[in-house]
N, C-alpha and C positions, 0 to 999 in steps of 0.2 A: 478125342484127345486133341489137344494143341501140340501142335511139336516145331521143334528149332531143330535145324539139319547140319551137320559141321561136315563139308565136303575133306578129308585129308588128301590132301596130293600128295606124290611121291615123281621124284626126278626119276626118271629109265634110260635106258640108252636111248630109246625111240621117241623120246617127250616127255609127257606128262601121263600118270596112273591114277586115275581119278574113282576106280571102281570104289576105295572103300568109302562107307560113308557111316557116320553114328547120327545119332537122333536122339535128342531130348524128346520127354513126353508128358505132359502135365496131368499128374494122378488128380482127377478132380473128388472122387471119395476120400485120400487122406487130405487132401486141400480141403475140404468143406470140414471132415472132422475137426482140423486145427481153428479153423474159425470160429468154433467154440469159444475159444481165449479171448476171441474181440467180440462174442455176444457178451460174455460177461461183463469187459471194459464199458461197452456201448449203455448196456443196461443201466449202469449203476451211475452214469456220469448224465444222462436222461433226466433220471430222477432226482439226480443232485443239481443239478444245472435248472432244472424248470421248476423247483422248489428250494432251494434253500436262499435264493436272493428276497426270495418275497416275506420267508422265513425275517431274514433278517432284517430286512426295509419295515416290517413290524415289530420287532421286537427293539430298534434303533428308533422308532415313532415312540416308542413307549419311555421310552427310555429319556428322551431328548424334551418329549411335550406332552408328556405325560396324556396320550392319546394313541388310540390306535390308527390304523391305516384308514379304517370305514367312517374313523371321525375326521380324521385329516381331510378324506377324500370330501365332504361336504364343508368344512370350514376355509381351510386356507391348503389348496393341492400343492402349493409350491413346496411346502417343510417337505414332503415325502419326495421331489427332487434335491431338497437338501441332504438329504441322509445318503444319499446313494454313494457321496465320496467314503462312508464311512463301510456301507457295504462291498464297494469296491476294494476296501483296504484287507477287511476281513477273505476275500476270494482272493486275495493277491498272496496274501499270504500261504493261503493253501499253494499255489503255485509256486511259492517262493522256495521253501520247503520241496514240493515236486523239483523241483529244479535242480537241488541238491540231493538229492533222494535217488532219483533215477540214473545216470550215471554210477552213481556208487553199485546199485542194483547191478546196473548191467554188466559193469567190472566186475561183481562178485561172480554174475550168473554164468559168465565166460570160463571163471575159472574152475570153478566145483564140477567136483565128479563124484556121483550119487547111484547108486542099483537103479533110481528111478530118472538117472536124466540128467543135467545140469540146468532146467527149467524148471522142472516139475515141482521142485525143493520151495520154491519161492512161488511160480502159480498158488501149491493147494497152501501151503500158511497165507498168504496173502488174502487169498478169497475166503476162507473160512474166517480170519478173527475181522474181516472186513466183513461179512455176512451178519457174522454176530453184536456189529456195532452198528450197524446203519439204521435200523428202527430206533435207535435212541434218540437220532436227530429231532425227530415230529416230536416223542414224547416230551423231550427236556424242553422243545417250544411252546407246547400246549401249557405248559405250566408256568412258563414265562421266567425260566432258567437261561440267562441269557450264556452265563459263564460255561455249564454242562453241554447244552451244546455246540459250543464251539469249541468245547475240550474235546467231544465225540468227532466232530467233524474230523480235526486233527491228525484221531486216531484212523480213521479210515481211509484219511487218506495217504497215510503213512504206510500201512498194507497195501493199499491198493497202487503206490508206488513199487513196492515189493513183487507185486504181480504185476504189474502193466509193463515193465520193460521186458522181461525173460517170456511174457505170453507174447507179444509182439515179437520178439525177435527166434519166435519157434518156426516159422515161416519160412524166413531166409537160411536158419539151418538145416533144413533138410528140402529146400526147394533151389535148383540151378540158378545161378545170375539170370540169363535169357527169359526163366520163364517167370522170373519175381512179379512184372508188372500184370501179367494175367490172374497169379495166384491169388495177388493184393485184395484184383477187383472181387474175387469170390467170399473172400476172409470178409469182406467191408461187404458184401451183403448178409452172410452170415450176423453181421454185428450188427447190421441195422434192424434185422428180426428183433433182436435183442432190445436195440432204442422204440420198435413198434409195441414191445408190452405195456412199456412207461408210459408211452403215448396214448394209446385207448385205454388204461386205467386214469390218465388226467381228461378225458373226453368224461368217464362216466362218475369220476369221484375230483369235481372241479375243486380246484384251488382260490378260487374268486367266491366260491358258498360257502368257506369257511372264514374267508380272511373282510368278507365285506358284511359280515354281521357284528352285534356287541358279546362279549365276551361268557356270556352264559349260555347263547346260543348254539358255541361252538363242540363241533361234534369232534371230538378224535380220532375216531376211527375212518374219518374222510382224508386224514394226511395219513394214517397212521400205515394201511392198506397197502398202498404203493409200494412204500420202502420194506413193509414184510413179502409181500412176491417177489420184490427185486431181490431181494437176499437168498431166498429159495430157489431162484432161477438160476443165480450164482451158483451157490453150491452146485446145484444138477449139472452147470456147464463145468467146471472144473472136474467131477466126475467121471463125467462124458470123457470130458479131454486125457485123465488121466487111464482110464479103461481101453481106449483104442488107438491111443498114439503111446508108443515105446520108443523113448529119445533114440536110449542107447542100440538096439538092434536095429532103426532106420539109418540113425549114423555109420553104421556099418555096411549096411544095404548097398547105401545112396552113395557113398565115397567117390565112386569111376566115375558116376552123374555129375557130383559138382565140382570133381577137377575139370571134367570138362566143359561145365559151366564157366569154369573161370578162364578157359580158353578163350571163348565166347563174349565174354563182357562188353558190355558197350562204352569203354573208359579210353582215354586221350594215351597212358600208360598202364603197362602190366603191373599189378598187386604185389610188392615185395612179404612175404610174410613177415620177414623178420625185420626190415628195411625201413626207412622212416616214406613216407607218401613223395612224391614224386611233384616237384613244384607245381604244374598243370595240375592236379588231382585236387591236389590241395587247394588252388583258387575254385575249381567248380565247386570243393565241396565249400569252401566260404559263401560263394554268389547263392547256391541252392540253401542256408541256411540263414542268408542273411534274408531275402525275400522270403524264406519259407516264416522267418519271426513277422514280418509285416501283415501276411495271410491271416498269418494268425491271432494277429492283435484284432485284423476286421473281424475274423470266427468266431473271437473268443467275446469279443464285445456285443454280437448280438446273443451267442447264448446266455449272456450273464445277464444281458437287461429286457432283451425281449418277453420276457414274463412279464413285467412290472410295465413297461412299454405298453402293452395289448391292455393290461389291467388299468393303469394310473390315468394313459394319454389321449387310447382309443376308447374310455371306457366299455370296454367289452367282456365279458364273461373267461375266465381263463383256456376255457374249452377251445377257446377258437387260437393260441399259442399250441394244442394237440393239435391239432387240422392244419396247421402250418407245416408241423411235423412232419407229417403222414404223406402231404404234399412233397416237403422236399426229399423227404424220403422216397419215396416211390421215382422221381425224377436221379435221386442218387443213385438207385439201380439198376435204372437205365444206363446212367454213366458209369458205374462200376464195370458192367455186363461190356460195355466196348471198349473201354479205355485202352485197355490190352491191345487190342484191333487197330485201334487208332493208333497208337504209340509205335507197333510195327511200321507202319505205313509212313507213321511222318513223324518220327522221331520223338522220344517223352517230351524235350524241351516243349515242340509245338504243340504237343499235347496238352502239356501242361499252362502254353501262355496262353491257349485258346480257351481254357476255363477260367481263367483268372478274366481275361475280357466279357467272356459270357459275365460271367460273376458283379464287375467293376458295371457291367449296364444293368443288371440288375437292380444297384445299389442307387441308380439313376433314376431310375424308377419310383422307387421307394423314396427318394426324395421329396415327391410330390405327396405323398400321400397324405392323408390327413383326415380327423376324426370323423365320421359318416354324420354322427348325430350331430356334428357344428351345420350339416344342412339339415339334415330331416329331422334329431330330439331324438332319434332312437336313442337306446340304451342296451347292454346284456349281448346278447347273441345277436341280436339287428344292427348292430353298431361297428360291424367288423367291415372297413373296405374291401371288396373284392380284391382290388389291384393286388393286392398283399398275398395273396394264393401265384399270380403270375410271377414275380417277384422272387418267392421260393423256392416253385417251381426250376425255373432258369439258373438262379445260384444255384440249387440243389445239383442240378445236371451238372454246373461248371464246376464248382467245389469237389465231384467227384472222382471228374478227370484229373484234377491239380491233386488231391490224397492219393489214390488211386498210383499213379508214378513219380510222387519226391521222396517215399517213401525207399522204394527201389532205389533209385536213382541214389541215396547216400550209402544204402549198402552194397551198392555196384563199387563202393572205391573202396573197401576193406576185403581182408582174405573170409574166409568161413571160421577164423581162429578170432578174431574182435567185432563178431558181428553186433553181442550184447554193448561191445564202447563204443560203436558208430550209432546203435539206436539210440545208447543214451545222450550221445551228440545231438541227434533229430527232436528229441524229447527236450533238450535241454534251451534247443534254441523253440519250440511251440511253446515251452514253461513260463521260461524268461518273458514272452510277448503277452502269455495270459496272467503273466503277474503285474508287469506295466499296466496293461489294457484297462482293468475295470478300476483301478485308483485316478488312473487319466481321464478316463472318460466319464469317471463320477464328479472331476475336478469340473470337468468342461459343464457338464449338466448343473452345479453349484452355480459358474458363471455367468452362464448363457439363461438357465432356467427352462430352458425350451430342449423337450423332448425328440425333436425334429436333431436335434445335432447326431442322434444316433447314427443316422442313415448319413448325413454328413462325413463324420468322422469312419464310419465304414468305406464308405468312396474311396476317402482322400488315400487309404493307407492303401485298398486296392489296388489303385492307379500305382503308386510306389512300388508294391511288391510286384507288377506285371512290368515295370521299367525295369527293375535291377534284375528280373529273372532273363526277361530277354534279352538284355542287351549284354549281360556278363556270363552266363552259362552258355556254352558248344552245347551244339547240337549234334552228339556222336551216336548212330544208331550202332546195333550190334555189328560183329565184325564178319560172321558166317550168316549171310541168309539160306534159308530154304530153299529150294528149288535152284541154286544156281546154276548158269549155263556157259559155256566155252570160259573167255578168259575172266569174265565177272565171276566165275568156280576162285580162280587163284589171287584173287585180291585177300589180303590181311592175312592169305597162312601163316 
């Protein structure tokens, strides 16, 4: 177990009574069951993320020059950087919509009281009519329904708005302030289980065999495959979830836990419930959401185009966008598994600015990078630079640390009564960035023409969101440590 120790003093005649003592203790079996909520999130945004831009960068090819992507790709490659402002528009809009969607969720999920929960209501609808629309996407593409699916898209992600705040904000209700940043890192490996199915199903069922042949060749049930496991795996996670976590009788449990959680906080000021936020509180939570929108414009910008990236630029096989995966996944884990540790030790803030520079050298990296077969003519799976695995790797560990505690760290400044309106705060500033992001960065690729601006424009905003995090966000660890001794016992009672 993890534990956070709250020494209580008491004045006596003779000094100070330092014998009582309570302890937080982090259940890692109901923490790993809740993580369920984010294997399902992880899963489905996987295989929406590393398939539906390339989706549409073909069906906008077809559309525009009456050519597919594999004819573009030997005629003129530039059109297929044209169209990307147009793909960028269409994923911006999903997020546009999330933006507005999520909040409202979270405000509802706060308020409902249900036999099953005030989440559970909105997890299982969400995941089910989301399960049941997601295989539509490939179909209505394979048929070269451009309208259908992007009406589908819509739909899912309209659910999956439904379920992505109330599953995320299951965590922080029945888990202490103190112990949120360790819980985080478990839930976020849980979820990346989740992002690893999507992953080795696009290693064995490539996206670049179906999309770089002529159009009789193409098989359906190479796209089609993904999105039905993923919907399946849904379901069973929601199941999972709804079978061994009981909102209402842990909320009951856990109550003496998370007042004394809130004793505990690591915040500038005390949490008025009823109270409007306390000037101090209020600027950390702006600096942590204004940086948290820049992170995520970089995030969002390589999930959107790194498919088409690896595909259009490196000419390489789609398989080697999975192995990226896997890579930075496996590096996330590792930083999931510490973050916690680390963020005791020296605070989330340096926790957190220390990933963001991992992160921002990364991106430095990656700037050099450049097509293998411009020296050797490779092509397919030979054509993939190494460097691109180190690159990953490194963001993957930094990126982990920084999700890992800003997540915590916004709902350290709300009571346990608006936890679902502080996530939809968190949500709303990542939305907002991934809505800007791929319209911008499609503009840029329009301009410039050169695929290299990726890694570019992921730097620049880097470097940004690691300025405004450090220099405007305190660094306030918790107030009771563990183990304390003489007068470092009576600091913050």
């Amino acid at each position: 177990m993890w534990y956070n120790t709250l020494l209580v003093v008491k004045k006596t005649n003779g000094g100070y009574d330092m014998s009582e003592t309570k302890t937080l203790k982090l259940n890692y079996g109901r923490t790993f069951l809740i993580g369920f909520a984010f294997f399902g999130i992880v899963l489905l945004w996987q295989v929406y993320d590393s398939w539906c831009p390339t989706f549409l960068t073909d069906i906008f090819a077809r559309r525009m020059y009456d050519l597919s992507t594999a004819q573009l790709k030997n005629s003129d490659p530039d059109k297929i950087l044209n169209v990307q402002w147009i793909v960028g528009i269409i994923m911006a809009c999903d997020n546009l919509a999330a933006l507005i969607l999520l909040p409202i969720f979270g405000n509802l999920s706060d308020r409902v009281k249900s036999p099953i929960g005030k989440r559970m209501p909105f997890i299982l609808v969400g995941t089910f009519v989301s399960a049941v629309a997601f295989p539509f996407i490939p179909l209505f593409f394979h048929y070269n329904n451009m309208v259908g699916m992007v009406v589908i898209m819509v739909i899912v992600l309209i659910f999956m708005m439904m379920y992505r705040n109330p599953a995320v904000s299951l965590m922080p209700d029945i888990t202490p302030k103190p112990l949120r940043a360790k819980a985080n890192g478990i839930i976020n490996i849980v979820g990346f289980f989740g992002g690893a199915f999507a992953t080795v199903l696009g290693i064995f069922l490539k996206l670049s065999d179906y999309i770089n042949v002529e159009d009789a060749a193409r098989k359906l049930w190479i796209i089609e495959i993904p999105f039905i496991i993923a919907s399946i795996l849904m379901v069973i996670s929601a199941l999972v979830l709804f079978a061994t976590i009981k909102e209402n009788k842990l909320a009951e449990q856990l109550k003496d836990e998370m007042d004394l959680g809130e004793q505990m906080a690591a915040i500038e000021n005390p949490v008025d419930d009823d109270g409007p936020m306390s000037p101090a509180n209020k600027r950390m939570l702006l600096a942590i959401l204004g940086a948290e929108f820049l992170w995520f414009m970089a995030d969002n910008a390589l999930g959107t185009y790194i498919g088409n990236y690896v595909i259009y630029y490196l000419n390489s096989a789609s398989s080697a966008t999975m192995y990226l995966t896997i890579i930075g996944g496996v590096a996330s884990i590792f930083g999931f598994a510490i973050a916690g540790s680390i963020a005791d030790r020296i605070g989330r803030k340096w926790t957190i600015s220390f990933g963001l520079i991992v992160s921002l050298l990364g991106m430095i990296v990656m700037c050099f990078v450049v097509p293998t077969g411009v020296v050797t003519g490779a092509h397919g799976e030979h054509a993939f630079p190494v460097l691109l695995h180190f690159v990953w790797a490194i963001r993957g560990f930094g990126m982990a640390l920084v999700h890992n505690c800003s997540f915590p760290m916004v709902v350290e400044l709300c009571s346990n009564k608006n936890i679902g309106k502080f996530t939809g705060y968190y949500y709303a500033a990542s939305m907002s960035a991934q809505t800007i992001t791929p319209v911008l960065l499609g503009l840029v690729f329009k301009a410039t023409l050169m695929w290299r601006a990726l890694s570019f424009y992921c730097l620049i905003l880097y470097i940004f969101s690691c300025l405004v995090f450090t220099l405007l966000v305190k660094n306030i660890k918790a107030k009771k440590i563990a183990n304390a001794h003489g007068l470092e016992a009576l600091e913050g009672d």
